[in-house]
C-alpha positions as CSV (number, residue, x, y, z in Angstrom):
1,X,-9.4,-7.8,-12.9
2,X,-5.6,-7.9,-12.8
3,X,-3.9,-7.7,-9.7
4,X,-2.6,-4.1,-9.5
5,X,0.2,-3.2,-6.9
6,X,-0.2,-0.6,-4.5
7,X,2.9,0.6,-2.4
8,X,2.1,2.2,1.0
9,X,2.9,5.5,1.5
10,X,2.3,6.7,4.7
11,X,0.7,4.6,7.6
12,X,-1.5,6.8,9.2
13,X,-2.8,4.3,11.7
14,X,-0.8,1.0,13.4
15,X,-2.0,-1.6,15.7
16,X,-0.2,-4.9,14.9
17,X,-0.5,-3.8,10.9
18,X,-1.6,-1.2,9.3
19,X,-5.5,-0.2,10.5
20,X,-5.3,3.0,7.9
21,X,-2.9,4.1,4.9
22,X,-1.9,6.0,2.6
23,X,-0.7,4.1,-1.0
24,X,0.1,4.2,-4.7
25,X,-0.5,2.5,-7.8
26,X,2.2,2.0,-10.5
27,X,0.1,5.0,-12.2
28,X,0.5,7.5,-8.8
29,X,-3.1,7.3,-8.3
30,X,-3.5,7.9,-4.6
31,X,-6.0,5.2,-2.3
32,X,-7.0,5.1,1.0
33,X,-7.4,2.4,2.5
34,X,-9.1,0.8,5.8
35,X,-9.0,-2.3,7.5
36,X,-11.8,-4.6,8.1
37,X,-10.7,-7.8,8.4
38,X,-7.4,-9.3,9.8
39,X,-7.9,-13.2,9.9
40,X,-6.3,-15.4,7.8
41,X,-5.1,-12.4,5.7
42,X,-5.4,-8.6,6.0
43,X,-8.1,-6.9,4.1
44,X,-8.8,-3.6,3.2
45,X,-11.9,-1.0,1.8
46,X,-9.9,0.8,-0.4
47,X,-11.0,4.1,-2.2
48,X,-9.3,6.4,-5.0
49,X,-9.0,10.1,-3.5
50,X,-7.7,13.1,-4.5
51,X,-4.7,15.5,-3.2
52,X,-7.4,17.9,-2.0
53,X,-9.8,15.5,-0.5
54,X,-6.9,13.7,1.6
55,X,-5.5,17.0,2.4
56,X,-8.9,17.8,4.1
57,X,-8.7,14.4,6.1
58,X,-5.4,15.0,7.4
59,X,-6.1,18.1,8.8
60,X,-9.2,16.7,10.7
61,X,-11.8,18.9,8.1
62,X,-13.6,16.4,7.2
63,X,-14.7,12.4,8.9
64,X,-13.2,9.1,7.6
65,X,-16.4,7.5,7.3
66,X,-17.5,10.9,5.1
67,X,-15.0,9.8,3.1
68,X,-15.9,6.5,2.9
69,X,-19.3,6.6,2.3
70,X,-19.3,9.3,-0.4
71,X,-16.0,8.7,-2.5
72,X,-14.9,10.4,-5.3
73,X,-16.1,8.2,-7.8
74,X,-19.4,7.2,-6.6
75,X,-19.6,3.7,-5.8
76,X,-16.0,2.6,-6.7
77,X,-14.5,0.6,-3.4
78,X,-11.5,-1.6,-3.7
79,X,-10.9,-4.9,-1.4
80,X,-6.9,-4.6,-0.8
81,X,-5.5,-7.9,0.5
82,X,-2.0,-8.2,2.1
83,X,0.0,-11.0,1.3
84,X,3.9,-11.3,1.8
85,X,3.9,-7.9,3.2
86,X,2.7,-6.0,-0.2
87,X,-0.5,-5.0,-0.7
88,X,-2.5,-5.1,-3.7
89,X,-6.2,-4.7,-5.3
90,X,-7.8,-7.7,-5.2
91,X,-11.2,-7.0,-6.6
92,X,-14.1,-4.4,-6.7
93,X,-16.4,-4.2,-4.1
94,X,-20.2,-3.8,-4.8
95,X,-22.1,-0.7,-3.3
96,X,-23.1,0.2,-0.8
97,X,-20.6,-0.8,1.9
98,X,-21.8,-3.0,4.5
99,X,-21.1,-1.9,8.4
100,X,-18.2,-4.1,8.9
101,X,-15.9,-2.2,5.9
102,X,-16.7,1.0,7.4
103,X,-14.8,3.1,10.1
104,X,-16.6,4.0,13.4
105,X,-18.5,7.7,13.2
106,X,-16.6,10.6,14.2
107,X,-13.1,8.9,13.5
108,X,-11.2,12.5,12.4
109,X,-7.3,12.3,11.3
110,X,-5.2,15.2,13.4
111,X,-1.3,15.1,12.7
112,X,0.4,16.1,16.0
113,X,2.8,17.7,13.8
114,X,3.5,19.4,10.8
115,X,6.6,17.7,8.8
116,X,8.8,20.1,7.2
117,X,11.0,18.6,5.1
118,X,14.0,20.8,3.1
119,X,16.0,19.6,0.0
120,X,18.1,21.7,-2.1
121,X,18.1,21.3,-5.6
122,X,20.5,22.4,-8.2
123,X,19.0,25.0,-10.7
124,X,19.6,22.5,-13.4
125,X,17.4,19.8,-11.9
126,X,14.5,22.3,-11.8
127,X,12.4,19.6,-13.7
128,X,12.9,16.9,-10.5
129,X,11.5,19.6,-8.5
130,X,8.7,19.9,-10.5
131,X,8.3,16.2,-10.6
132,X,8.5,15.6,-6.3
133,X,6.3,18.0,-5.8
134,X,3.5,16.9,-8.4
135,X,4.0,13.6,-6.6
136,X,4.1,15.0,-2.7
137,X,1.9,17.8,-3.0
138,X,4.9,19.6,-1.1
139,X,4.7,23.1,-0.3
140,X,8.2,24.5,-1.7
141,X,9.4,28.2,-1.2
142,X,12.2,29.4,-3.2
């Protein structure tokens, strides 16, 4: 397996490094990822996941370990490593996960706030509109 880049996207969890994020691969294919091990190296369970499934995590509807039990794509966990501050998949791991990669029961995700974010656009850059929010999932009003 080829070493595939992923570039954090929101840290949604910090204790010395990054305990949970948010990241992308070069093809916008969203992962969450956890940490389980921090000695020599950083290591995380990652997992594919949707917009709507993440969306449900961040606003505390469903349990991290839910969502790492029963991903997506049945059975499909990624080790992430960290080395020289970038973070990339380093192989497949096997199912099922074993206690250590998984978070603690009844860990839920609850933003203390909502970010609202406003950009104006020109009416002839419509298309990069069309193109943040695909990638955000933004909420836009006209």
């Amino acid at each position: 397996m080829t070493k595939t880049l992923i570039k954090v996207e929101k840290i949604l969890d910090f204790y010395d490094v990054p305990q949970l994020f948010i990241g992308r691969d070069n093809f916008d294919t969203l992962y969450l990822s956890l940490l389980y091990s921090d000695s020599p190296e950083c290591k995380y369970t990652g997992i594919r996941i949707s917009n709507s499934r993440l969306g449900e995590f961040l606003s505390g509807k469903i349990e991290l370990r839910k969502i790492m039990l029963y991903p997506e794509t049945e059975g499909e966990y990624f080790d992430i490593i960290m080395k020289n501050s970038e973070f990339c998949i380093d192989s497949e791991i096997k199912a099922p996960l074993t206690e250590d990669k998984l978070p603690a029961e009844g860990y839920s995700f609850c933003a203390d706030e909502k970010e609202n974010v406003t950009i104006n656009i020109p009416v002839s850059d419509r298309g990069l509109l069309m193109d943040i929010v695909k990638k955000f999932g933004w909420a836009c009003m006209y």
